[in-house]
KOLDREN-103280 format. One line per 10 residues: number of its first residue (from 1); their letters; for each residue x, y, z of N, C-alpha, C. Coordinates in pm, whole numbers, always signed. Each point is the difference from the previous one (the first is absolute). Example, Ala and Ser with C-alpha at 12.3 -4.5 7.8 and 13.67 -1.06 7.14 Angstrom:
<recs>
1> as> +1319,-569,+780,-89,+119,+0,+90,+120,+0 | -35,+105,-72,+82,+119,+6,-77,+109,+73
</recs>
This chain:
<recs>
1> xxxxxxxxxx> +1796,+928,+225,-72,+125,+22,-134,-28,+69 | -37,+111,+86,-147,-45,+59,-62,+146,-37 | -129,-9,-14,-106,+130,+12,-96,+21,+102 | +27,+148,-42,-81,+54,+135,-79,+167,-34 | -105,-19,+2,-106,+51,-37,-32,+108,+106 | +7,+153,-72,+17,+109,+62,-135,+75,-59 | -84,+73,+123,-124,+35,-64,-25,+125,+94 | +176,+65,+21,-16,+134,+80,+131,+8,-44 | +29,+63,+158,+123,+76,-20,+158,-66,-44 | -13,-141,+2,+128,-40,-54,+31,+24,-159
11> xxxxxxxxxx> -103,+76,-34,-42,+31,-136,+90,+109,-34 | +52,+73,+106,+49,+140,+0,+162,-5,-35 | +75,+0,-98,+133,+35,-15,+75,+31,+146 | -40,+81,+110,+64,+71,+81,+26,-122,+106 | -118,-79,-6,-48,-84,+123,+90,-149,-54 | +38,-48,-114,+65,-59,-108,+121,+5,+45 | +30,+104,-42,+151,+61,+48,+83,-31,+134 | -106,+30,+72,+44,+49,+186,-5,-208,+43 | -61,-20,-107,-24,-180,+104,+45,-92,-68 | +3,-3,-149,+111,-90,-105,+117,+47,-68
21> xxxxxxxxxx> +7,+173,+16,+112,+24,-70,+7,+13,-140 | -127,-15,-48,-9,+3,-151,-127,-45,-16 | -36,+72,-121,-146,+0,-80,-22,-83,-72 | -140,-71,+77,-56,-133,-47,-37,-35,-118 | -5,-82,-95,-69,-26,-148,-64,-92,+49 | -106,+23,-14,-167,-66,+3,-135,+37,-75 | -102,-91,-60,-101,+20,-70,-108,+37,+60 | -127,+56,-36,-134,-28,+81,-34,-125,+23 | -113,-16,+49,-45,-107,+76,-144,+23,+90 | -54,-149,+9,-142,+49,+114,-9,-97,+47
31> xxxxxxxxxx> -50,+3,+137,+43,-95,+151,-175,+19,-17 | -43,-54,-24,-169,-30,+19,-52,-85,+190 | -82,+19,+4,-82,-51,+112,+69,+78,+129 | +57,+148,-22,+64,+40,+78,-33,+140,-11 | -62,+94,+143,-3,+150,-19,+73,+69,+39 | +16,+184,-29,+106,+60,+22,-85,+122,+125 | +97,-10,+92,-59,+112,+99,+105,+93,+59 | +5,+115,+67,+144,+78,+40,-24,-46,+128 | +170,+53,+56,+30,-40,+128,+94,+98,+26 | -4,+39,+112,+91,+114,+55,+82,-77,+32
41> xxxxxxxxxx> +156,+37,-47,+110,-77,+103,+53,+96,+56 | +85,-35,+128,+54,+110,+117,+129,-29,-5 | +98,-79,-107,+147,-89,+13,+29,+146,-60 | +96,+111,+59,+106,+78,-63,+10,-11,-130 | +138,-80,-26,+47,-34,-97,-58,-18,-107 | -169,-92,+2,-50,-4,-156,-16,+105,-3 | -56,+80,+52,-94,+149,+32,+123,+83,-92 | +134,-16,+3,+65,+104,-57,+29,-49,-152 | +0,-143,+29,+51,-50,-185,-118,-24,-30 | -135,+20,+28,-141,-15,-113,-31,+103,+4
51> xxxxxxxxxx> +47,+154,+88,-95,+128,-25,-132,+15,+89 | -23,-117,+61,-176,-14,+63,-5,-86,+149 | -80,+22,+59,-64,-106,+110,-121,-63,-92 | -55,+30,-93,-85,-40,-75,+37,-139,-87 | -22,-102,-27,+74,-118,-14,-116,-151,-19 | -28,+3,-110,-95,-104,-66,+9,-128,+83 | -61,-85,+13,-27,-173,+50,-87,-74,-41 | +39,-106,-55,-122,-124,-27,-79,-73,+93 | -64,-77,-49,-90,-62,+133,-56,-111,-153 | -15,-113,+59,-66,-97,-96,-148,+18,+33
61> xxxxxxxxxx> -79,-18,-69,-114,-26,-6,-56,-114,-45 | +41,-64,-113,-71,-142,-81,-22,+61,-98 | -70,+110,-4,-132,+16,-148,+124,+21,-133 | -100,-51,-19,+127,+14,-193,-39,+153,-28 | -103,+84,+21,+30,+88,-88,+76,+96,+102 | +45,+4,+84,+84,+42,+87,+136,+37,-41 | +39,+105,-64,+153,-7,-73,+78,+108,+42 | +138,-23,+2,+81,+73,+14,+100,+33,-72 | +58,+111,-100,+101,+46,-99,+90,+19,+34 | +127,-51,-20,+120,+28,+4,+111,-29,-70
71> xxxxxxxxxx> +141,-24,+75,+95,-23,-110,+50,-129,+46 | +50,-50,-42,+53,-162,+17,+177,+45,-53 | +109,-69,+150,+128,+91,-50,+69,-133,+1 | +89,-36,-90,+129,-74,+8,+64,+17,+141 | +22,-65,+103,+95,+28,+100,+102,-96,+4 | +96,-22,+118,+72,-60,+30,-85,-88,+140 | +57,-130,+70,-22,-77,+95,+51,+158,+94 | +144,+7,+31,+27,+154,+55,-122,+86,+49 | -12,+54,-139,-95,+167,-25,-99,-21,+93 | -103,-189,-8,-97,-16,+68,+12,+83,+151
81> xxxxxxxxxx> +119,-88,+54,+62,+40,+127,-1,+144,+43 | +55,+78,-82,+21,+127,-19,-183,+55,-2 | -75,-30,-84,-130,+29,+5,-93,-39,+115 | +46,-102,+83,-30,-17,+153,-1,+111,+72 | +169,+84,-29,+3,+92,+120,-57,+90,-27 | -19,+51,-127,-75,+128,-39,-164,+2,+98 | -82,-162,-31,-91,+24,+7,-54,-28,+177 | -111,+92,+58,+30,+24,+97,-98,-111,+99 | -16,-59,+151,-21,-91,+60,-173,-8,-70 | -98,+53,-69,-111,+30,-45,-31,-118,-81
91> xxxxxxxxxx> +90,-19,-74,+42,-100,-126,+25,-103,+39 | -35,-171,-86,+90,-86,-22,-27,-11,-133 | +141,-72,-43,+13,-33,-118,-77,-171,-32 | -9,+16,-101,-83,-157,-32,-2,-37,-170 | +44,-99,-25,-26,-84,-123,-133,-7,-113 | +0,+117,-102,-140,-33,-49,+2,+15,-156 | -106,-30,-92,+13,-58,-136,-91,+154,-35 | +74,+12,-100,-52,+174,-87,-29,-55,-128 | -97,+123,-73,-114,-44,-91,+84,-90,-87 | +146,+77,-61,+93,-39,-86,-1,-190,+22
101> xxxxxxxxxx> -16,-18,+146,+54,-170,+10,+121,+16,+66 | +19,+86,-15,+203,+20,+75,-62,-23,+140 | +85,-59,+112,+35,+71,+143,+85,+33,+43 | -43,+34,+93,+97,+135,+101,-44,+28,+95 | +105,+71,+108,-34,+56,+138,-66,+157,-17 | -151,-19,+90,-76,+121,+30,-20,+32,+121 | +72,+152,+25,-56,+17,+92,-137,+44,+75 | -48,-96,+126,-137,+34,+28,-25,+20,+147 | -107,+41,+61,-63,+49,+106,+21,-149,+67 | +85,+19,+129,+22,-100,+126,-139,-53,+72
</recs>
C-alpha cells in the first residue's frame, strides 16, 4: 500500500468515485513546512467531478510553523497512477514525511 495525502478535493466522495472507483479509508494528518493557496484549474473534467475551478495547492516553504490539514488515504501502487490523471499539469507529485512519521505522495505546486 502507498499514501497519499489529500488536502482538497480528492477529499470529496464524488471526485473518489469518478478516479478510484471507490471510497478511500484514510486518517488526518499534517504536511508541515508547507502552505495552502487556490488555483483556478481550466481541465473540464476535474471541473465536473470536484464541482469548482476553485482547487487548493501547496508550495513548500521550510518554516515549521507552516502547516497543512488533511487526510492521509490507504491507496494502491494503481490508484497512485489513477491520482496522476485526476490531477492537472499545475501539480507534481512528490515523496514527503507527515507529522504522524508515515510517508506518502503529496500533491504540490510545479
Amino acid at each position: 500500500m502507498e499514501y497519499l495525502f489529500s488536502y482538497g478535493t480528492l477529499q470529496l466522495e464524488k471526485v473518489q468515485l469518478d478516479t478510484f472507483g471507490r471510497i478511500l479509508k484514510g486518517e488526518k494528518d499534517v504536511l508541515t513546512r508547507y502552505f495552502k493557496r487556490q488555483l483556478e484549474i481550466k481541465d473540464s473534467s476535474v471541473i465536473e467531478s470536484s464541482g469548482t475551478s476553485d482547487h487548493p495547492i501547496i508550495e513548500y516553504s521550510g518554516k515549521p510553523s507552516d502547516r497543512v490539514l488533511g487526510m492521509l488515504f490507504e491507496i494502491t501502487k494503481e490508484e497512485v497512477l489513477q491520482a496522476d490523471g485526476y490531477e492537472v499539469s499545475d501539480y507534481k507529485r512528490v515523496m514527503v514525511t507527515f507529522e504522524s512519521g508515515k510517508k506518502g505522495w503529496a500533491y504540490t505546486q510545479k
